[in-house]
C-alpha positions as CSV (number, residue, x, y, z in Angstrom):
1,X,18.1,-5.4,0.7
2,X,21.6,-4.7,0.2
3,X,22.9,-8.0,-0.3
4,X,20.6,-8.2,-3.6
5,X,21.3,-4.6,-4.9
6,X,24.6,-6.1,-6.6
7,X,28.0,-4.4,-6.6
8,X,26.6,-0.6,-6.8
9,X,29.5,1.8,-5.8
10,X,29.0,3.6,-2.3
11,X,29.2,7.0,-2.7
12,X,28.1,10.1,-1.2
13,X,26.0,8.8,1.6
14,X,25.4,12.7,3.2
15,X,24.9,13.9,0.4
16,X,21.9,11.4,-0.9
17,X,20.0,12.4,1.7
18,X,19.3,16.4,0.2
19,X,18.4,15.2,-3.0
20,X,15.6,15.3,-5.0
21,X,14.4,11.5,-6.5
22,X,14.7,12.4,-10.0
23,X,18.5,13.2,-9.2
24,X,19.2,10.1,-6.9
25,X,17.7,8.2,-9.9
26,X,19.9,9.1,-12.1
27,X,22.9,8.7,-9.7
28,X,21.8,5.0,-9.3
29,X,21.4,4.2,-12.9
30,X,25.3,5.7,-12.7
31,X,26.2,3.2,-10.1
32,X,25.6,4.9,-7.0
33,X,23.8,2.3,-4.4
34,X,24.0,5.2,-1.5
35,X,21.3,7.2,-4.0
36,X,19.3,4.3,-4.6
37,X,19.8,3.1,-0.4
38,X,18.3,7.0,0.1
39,X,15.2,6.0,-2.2
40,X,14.7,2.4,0.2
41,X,14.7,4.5,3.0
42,X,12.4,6.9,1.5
43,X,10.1,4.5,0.3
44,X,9.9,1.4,1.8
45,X,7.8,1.9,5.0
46,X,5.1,3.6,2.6
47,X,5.5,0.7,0.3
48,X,5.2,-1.8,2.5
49,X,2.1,-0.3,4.6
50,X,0.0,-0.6,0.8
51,X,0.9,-3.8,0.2
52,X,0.1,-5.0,3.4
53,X,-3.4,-3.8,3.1
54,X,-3.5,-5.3,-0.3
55,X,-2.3,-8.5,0.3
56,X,-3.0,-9.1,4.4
57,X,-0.4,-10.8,5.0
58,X,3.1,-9.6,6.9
59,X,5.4,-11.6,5.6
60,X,3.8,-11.6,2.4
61,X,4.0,-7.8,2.3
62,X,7.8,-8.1,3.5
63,X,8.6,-10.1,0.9
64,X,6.9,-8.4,-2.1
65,X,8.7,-4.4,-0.6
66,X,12.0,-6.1,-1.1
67,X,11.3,-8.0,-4.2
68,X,9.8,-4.0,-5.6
69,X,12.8,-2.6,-4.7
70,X,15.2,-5.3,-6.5
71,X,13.2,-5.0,-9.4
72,X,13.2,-1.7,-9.8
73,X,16.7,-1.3,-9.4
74,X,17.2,-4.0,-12.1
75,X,15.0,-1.7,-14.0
76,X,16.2,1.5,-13.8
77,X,17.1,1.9,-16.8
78,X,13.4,1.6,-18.3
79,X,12.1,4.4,-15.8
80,X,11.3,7.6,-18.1
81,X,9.9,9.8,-16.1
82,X,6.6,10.0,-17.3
83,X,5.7,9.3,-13.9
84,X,7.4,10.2,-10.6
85,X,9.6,7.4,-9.2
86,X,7.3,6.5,-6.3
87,X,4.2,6.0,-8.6
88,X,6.5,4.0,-10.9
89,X,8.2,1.7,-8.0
90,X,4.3,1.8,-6.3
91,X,3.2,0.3,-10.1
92,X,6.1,-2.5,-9.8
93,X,4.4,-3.3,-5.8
94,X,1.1,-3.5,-6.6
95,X,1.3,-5.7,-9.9
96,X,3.7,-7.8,-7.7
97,X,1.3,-8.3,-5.0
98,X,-1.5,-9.1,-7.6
99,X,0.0,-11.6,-9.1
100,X,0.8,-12.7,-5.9
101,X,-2.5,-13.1,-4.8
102,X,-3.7,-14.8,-7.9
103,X,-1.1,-17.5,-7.5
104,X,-2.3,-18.6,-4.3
105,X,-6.2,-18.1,-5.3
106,X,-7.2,-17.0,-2.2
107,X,-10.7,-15.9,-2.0
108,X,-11.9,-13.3,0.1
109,X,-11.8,-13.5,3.6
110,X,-13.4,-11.5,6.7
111,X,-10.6,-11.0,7.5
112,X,-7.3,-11.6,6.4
113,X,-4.4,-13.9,8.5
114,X,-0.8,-13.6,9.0
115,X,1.9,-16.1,9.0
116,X,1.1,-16.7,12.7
117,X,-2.4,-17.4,11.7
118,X,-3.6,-14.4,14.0
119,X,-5.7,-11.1,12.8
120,X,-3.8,-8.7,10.6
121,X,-4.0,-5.5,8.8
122,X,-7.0,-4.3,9.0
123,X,-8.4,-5.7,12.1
124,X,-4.9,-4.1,13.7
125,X,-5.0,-0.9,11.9
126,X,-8.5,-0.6,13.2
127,X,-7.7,-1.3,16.9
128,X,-5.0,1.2,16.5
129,X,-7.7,3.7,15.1
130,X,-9.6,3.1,18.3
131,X,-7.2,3.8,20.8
132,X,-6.2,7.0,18.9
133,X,-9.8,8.1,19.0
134,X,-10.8,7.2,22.5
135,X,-7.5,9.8,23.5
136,X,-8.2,12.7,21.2
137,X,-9.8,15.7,22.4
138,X,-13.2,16.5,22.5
139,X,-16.7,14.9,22.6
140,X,-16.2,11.3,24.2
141,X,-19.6,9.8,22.4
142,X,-18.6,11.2,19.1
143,X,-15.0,9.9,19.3
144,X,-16.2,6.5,20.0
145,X,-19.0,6.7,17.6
146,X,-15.6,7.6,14.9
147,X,-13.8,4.9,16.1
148,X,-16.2,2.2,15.5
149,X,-17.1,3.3,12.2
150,X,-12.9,3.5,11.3
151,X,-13.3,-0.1,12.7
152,X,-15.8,-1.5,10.1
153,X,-14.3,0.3,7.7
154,X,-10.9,-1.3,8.2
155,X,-12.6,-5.0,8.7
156,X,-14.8,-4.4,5.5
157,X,-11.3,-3.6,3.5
158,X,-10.3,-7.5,4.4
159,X,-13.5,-9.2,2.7
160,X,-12.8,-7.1,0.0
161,X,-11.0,-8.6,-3.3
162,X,-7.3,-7.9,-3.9
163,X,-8.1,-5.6,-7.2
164,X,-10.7,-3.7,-4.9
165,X,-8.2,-3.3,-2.2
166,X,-5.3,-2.6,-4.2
167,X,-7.8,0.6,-6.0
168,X,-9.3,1.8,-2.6
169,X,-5.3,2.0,-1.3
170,X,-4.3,3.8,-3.5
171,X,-7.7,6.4,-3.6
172,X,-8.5,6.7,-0.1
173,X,-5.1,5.9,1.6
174,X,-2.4,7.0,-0.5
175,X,-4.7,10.1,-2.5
176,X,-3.5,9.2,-5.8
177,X,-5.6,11.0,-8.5
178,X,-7.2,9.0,-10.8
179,X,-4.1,9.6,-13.4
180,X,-1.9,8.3,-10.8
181,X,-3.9,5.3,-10.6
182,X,-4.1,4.7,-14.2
183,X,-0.6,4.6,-14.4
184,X,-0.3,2.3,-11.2
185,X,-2.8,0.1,-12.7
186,X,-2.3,0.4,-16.1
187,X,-5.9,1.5,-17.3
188,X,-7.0,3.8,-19.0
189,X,-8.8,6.6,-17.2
190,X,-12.8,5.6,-17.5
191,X,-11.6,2.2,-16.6
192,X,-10.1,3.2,-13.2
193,X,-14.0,5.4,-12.1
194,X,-15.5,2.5,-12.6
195,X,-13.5,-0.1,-10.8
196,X,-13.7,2.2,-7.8
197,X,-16.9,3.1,-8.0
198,X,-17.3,-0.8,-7.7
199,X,-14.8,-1.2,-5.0
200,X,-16.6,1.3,-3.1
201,X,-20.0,0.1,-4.1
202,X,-18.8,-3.8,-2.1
203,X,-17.2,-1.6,0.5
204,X,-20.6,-0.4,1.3
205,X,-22.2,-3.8,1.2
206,X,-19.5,-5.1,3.3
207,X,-20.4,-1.7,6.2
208,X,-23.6,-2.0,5.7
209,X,-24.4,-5.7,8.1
210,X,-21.3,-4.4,9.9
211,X,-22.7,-1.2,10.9
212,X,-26.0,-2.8,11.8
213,X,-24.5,-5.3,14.2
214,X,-22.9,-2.5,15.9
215,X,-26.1,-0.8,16.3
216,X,-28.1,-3.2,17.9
217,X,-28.6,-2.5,21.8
């Protein structure tokens, strides 16, 4: 990351780290690459976990956290503030990953594959959900019966399309309100209710064989 963030001056490492982003914003834009560092550190693991989900792909999702970050350093200068800097940078990732995923013209998948051609996101992020479950306190059958249903839930995300991924990340994972999402997205408010109203309507098509396979004996 670094190597592409130009020849920022270092300064005031310690300090970065108490303030606020709208103040290491404007020390970047002044030249300060230890503000904008604090902002990658911030950031880019909750970047990178959405635009995994969107896109499916690891290296993919690398790639396009990086490529976020470059960009909007090379456009800080166009940030405003009518948004906070995460929903602006997250707006920068998920058109990114987007366009991304209309380049390659992938179509829906059950699930999506990473470079190593092995199950990714979801079907990992589901697994994970299922260990978790089966060591939490309480009722065994109703932990397991949770854990399944966080399973389909994660599988159905990857037959999902990237637009209905991208809007059900940013909803149901990162709890952006639907003004947040506008922005994100770019749409105007009516717009965004219904695209996730029919991102969660093929969600529920998608759970709905999945959850009957599971409930056969």
């Amino acid at each position: 990351m670094a190597s592409k963030l130009g020849e920022a001056k270092v300064v005031g490492t310690a300090k970065a780290a108490s303030l606020e982003p709208e103040a290491l914003v404007q020390l970047a834009r002044r030249g300060d690459s230890a503000a904008y560092g604090e902002l990658v550190e911030r950031y880019q693991d909750r970047i990178y976990n959405a635009l995994y989900r969107i896109s499916g792909h690891r290296e993919d999702a690398r790639d396009l956290t990086q490529d976020a970050f470059v960009q909007a350093f090379a456009s800080l200068e166009s940030f405003r503030g009518r948004s906070g800097f995460y929903t602006w940078l997250f707006r920068i990732g998920v058109n990114l990953a987007l366009s991304h995923r209309r380049r390659q013209r992938f179509s829906p998948t059950r699930l999506p594959q990473d470079s190593d051609g092995n199950p990714a996101a979801w079907a990992a992020e589901a697994e994970h959900r299922r260990r978790l479950a089966g060591n939490r306190p309480g009722n065994p059958e109703q932990e397991a019966e949770r854990g399944e249903l966080q399973t389909a839930v994660w599988e159905a995300m990857g037959c999902l399309s990237a637009e209905h991924r991208a809007i059900l990340v940013l909803r149901e994972v990162e709890g952006f309100d639907y003004e947040q999402i506008g922005q994100v997205l770019e749409l105007p408010a009516g717009t965004v209710r219904s695209r996730l109203h029919r991102a969660r309507a093929a969600l529920r098509e998608q759970l709905g064989p999945m959850l009957r396979e599971g409930a056969e004996p």
